[in-house]
MDAnalysis code that builds the backbone (N, CA, C; Angstrom):
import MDAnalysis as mda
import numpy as np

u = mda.Universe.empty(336, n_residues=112, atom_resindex=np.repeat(np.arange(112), 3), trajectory=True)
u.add_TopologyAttr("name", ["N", "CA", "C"] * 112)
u.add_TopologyAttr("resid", np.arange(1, 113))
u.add_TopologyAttr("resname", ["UNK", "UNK", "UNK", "UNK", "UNK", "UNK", "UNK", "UNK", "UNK", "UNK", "UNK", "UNK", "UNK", "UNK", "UNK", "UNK", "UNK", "UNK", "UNK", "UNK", "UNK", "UNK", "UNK", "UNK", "UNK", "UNK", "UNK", "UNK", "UNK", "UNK", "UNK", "UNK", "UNK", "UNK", "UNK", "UNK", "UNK", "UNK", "UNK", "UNK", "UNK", "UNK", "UNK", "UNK", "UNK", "UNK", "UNK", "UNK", "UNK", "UNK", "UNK", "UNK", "UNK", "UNK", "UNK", "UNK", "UNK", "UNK", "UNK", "UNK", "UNK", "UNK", "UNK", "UNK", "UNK", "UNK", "UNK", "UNK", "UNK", "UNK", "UNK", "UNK", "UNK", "UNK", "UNK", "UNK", "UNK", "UNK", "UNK", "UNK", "UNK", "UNK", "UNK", "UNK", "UNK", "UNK", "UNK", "UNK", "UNK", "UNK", "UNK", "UNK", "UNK", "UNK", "UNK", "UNK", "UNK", "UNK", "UNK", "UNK", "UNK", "UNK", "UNK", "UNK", "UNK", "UNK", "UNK", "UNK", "UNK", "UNK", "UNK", "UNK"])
u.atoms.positions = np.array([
    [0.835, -1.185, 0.000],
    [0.000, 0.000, 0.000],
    [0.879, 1.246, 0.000],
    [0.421, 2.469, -0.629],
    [1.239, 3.380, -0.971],
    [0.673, 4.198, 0.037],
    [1.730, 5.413, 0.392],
    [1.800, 5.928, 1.528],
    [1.931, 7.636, 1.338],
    [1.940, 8.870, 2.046],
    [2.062, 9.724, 0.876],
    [3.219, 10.328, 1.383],
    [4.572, 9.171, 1.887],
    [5.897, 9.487, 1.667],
    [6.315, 8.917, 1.301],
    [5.852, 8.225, -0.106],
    [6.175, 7.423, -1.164],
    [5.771, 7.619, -2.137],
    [6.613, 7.973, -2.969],
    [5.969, 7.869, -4.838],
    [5.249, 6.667, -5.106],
    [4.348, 7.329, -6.074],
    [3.975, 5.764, -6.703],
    [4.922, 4.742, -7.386],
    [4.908, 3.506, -7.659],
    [6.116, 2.693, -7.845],
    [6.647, 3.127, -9.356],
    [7.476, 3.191, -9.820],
    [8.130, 3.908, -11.144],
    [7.841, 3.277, -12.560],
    [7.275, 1.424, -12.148],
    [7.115, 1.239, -13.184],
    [5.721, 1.638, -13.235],
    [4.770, 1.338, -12.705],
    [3.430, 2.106, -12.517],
    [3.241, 3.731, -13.552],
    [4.183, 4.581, -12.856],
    [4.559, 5.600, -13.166],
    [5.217, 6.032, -15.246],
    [5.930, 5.296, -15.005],
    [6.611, 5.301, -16.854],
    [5.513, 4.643, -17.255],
    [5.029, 3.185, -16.936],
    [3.919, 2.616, -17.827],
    [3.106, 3.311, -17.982],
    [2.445, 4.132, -17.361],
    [1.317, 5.080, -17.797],
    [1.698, 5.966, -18.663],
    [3.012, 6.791, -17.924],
    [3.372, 7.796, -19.240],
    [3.268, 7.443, -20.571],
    [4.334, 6.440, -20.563],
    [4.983, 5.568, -21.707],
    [3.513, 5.248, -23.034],
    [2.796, 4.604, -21.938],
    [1.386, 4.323, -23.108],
    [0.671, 4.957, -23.141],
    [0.713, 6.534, -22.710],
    [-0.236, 7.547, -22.949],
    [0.194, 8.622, -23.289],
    [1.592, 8.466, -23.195],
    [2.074, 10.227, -23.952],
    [1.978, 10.764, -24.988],
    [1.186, 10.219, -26.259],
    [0.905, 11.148, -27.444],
    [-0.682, 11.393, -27.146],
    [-1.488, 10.793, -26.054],
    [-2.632, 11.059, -26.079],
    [-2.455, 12.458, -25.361],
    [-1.571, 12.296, -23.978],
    [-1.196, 13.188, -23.440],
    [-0.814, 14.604, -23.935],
    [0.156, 14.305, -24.602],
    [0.930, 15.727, -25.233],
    [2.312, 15.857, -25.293],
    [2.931, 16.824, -25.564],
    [4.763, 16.924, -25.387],
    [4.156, 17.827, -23.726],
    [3.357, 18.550, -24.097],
    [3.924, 19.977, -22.160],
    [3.649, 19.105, -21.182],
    [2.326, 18.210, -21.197],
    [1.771, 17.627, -20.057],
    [2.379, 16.686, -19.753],
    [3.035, 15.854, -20.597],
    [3.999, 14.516, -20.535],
    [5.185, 15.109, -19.830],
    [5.833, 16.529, -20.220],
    [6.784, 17.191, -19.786],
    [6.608, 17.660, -18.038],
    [5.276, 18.449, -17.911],
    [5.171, 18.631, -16.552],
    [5.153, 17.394, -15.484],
    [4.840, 16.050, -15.773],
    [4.368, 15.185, -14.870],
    [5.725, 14.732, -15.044],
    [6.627, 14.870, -15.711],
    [8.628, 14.263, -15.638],
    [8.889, 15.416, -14.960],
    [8.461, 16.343, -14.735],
    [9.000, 17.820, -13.584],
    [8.381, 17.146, -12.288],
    [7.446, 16.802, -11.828],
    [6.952, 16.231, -10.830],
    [7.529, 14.910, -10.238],
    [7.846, 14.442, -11.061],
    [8.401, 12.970, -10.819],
    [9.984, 13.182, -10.000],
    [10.709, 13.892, -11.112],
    [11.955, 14.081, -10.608],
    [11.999, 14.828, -9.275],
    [10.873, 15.903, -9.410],
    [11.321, 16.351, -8.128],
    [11.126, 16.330, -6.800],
    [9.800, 15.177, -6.792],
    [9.668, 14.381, -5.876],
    [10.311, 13.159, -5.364],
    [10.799, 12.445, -6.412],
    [11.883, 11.566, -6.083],
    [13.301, 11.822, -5.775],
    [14.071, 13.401, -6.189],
    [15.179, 13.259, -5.558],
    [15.181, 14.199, -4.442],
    [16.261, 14.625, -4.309],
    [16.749, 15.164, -2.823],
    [16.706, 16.520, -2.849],
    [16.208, 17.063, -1.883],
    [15.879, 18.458, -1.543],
    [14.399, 19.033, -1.305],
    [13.149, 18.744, -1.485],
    [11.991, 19.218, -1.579],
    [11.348, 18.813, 0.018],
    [10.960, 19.802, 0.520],
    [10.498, 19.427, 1.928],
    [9.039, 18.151, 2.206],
    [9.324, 17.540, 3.192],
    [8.400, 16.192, 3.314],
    [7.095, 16.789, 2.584],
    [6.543, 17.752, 3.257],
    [4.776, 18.008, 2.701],
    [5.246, 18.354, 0.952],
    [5.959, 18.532, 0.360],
    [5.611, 19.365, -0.301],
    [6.060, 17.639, -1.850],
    [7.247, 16.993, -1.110],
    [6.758, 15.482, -1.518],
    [5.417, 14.911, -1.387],
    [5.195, 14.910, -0.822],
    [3.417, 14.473, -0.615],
    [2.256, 15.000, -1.190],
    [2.739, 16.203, -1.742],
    [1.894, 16.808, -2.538],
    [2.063, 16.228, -3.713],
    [3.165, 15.900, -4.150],
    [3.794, 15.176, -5.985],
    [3.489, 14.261, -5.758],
    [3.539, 13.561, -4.823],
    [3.575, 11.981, -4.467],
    [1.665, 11.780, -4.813],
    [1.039, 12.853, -4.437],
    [-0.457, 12.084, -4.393],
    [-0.610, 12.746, -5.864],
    [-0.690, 13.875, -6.598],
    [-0.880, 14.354, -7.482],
    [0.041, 13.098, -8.756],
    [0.949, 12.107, -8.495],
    [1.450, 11.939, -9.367],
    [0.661, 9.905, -9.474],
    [0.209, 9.709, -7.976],
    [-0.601, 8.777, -7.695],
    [-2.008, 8.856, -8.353],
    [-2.322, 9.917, -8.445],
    [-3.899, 10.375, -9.173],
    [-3.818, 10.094, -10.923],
    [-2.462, 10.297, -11.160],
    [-1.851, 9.921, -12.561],
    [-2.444, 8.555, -12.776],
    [-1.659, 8.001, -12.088],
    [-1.387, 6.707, -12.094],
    [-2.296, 5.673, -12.208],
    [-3.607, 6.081, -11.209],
    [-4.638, 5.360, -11.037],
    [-5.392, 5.467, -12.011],
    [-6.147, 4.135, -12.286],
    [-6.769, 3.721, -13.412],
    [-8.971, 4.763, -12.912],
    [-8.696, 4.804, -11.812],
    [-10.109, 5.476, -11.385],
    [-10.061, 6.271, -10.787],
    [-10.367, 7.352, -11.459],
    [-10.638, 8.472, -10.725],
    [-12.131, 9.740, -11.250],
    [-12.290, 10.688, -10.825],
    [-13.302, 11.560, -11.337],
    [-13.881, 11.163, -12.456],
    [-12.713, 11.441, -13.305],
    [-13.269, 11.411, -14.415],
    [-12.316, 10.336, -15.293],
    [-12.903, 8.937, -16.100],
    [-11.872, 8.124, -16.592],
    [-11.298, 8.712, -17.575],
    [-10.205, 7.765, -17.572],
    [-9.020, 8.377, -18.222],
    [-9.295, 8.224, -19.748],
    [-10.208, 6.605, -20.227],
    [-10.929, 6.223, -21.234],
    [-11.852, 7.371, -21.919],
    [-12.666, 8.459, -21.809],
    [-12.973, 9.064, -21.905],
    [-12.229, 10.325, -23.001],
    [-12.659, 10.292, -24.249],
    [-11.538, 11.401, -25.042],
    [-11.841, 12.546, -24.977],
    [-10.861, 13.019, -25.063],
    [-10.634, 14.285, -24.866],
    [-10.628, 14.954, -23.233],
    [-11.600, 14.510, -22.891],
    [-11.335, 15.351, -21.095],
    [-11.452, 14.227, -20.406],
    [-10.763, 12.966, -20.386],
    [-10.534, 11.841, -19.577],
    [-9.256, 12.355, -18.617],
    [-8.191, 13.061, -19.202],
    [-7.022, 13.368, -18.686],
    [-6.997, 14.890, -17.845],
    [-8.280, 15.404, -18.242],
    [-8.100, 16.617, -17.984],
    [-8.211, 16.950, -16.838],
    [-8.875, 15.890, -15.552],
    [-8.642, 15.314, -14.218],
    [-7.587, 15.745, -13.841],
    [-6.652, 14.517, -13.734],
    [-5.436, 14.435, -14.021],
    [-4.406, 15.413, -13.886],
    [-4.600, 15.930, -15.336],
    [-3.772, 17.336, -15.488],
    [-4.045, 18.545, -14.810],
    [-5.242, 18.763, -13.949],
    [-6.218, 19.832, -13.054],
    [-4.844, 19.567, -11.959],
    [-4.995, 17.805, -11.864],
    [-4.414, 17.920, -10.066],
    [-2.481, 18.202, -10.627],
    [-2.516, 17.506, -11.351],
    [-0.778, 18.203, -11.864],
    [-0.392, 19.429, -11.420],
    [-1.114, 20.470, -12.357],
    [-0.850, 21.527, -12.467],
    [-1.340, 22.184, -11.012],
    [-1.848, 21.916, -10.328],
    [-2.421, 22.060, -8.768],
    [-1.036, 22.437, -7.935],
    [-0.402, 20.591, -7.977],
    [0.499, 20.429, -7.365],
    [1.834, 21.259, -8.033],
    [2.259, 21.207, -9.144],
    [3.241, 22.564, -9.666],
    [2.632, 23.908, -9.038],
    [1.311, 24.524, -9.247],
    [1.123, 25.950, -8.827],
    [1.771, 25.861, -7.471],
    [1.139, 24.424, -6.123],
    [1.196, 24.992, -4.746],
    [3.061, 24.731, -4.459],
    [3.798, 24.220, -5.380],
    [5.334, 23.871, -4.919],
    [6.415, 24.197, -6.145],
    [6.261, 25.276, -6.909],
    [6.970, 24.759, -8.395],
    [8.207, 25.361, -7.433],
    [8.524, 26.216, -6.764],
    [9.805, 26.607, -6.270],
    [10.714, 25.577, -5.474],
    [10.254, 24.342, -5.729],
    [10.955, 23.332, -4.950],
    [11.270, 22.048, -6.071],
    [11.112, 22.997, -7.800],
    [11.357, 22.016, -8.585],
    [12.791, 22.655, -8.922],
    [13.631, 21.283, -8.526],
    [15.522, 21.736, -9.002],
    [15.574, 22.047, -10.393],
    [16.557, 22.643, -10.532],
    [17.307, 22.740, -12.046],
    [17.502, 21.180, -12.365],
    [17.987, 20.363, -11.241],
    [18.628, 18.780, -11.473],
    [17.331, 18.092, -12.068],
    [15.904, 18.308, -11.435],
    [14.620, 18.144, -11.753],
    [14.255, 18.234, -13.532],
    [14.456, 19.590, -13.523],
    [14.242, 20.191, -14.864],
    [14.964, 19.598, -15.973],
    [16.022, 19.386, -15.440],
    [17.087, 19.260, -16.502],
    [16.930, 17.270, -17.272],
    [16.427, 16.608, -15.836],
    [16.283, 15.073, -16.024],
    [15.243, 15.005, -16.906],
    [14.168, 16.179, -16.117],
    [12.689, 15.857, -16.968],
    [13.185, 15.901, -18.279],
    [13.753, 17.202, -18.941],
    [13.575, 17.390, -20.293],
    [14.491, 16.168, -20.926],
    [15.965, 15.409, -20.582],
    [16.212, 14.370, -21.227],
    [15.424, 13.651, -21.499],
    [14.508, 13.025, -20.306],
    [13.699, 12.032, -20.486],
    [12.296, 12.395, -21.548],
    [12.167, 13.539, -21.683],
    [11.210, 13.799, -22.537],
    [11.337, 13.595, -23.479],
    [12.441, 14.201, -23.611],
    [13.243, 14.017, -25.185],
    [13.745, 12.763, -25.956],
    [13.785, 11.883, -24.910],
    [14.093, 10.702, -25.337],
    [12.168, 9.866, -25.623],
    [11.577, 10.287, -25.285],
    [10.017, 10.160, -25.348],
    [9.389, 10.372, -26.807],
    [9.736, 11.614, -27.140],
    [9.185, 12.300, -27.977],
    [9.932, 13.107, -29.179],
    [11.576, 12.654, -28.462],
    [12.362, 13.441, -29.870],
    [12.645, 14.691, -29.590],
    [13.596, 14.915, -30.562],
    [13.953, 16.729, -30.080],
    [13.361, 17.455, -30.877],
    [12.886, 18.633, -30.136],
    [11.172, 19.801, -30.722],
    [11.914, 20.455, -31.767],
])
């Protein structure tokens, strides 16, 4: 059982990305690799992990508000609580954060 001083488990985490990122987008696929990183590494204060940690768990889960099955505003859930959790903590996203997200994006989606 997940806890909310724990990320959700990573493969959980990429598998979703992974099989939903062109439904997703390049920014939104991009913001939730800003969340990831910067909840998983070092520096961001406990609450403010717990904020990424559940916002990135809400990702993850197959049920929520509104399904994810649903086109067009299945994700838009989702992306509400994302962008939630960036508005209430983006000052606790590293450069080291930023910098991982965009490799990994890029390796996702190619260079823009």
């Amino acid at each position: 059982m997940q806890t909310a001083d724990q990320p959700p488990p990573a493969r959980a985490f990429f598998g979703t990305l992974r099989a939903n990122a062109r439904r997703l987008g390049g920014p939104a696929a991009h913001q939730l690799l800003k969340l990831w990183f910067a909840g998983t590494g070092p520096g961001a204060p406990r609450r403010v992990k717990a904020v990424f940690y559940g916002a990135l768990a809400y990702f993850v889960m197959p049920l929520d508000a509104v399904p994810d099955i649903i086109p067009v505003i299945g994700w838009g859930d989702d992306m509400a609580v994302v962008a939630a959790a960036l508005a209430y903590a983006s000052t606790h996203i590293t450069d080291e954060a930023r910098a991982r997200a965009a490799r990994v994006h890029r390796r996702i989606f190619g260079a823009a």
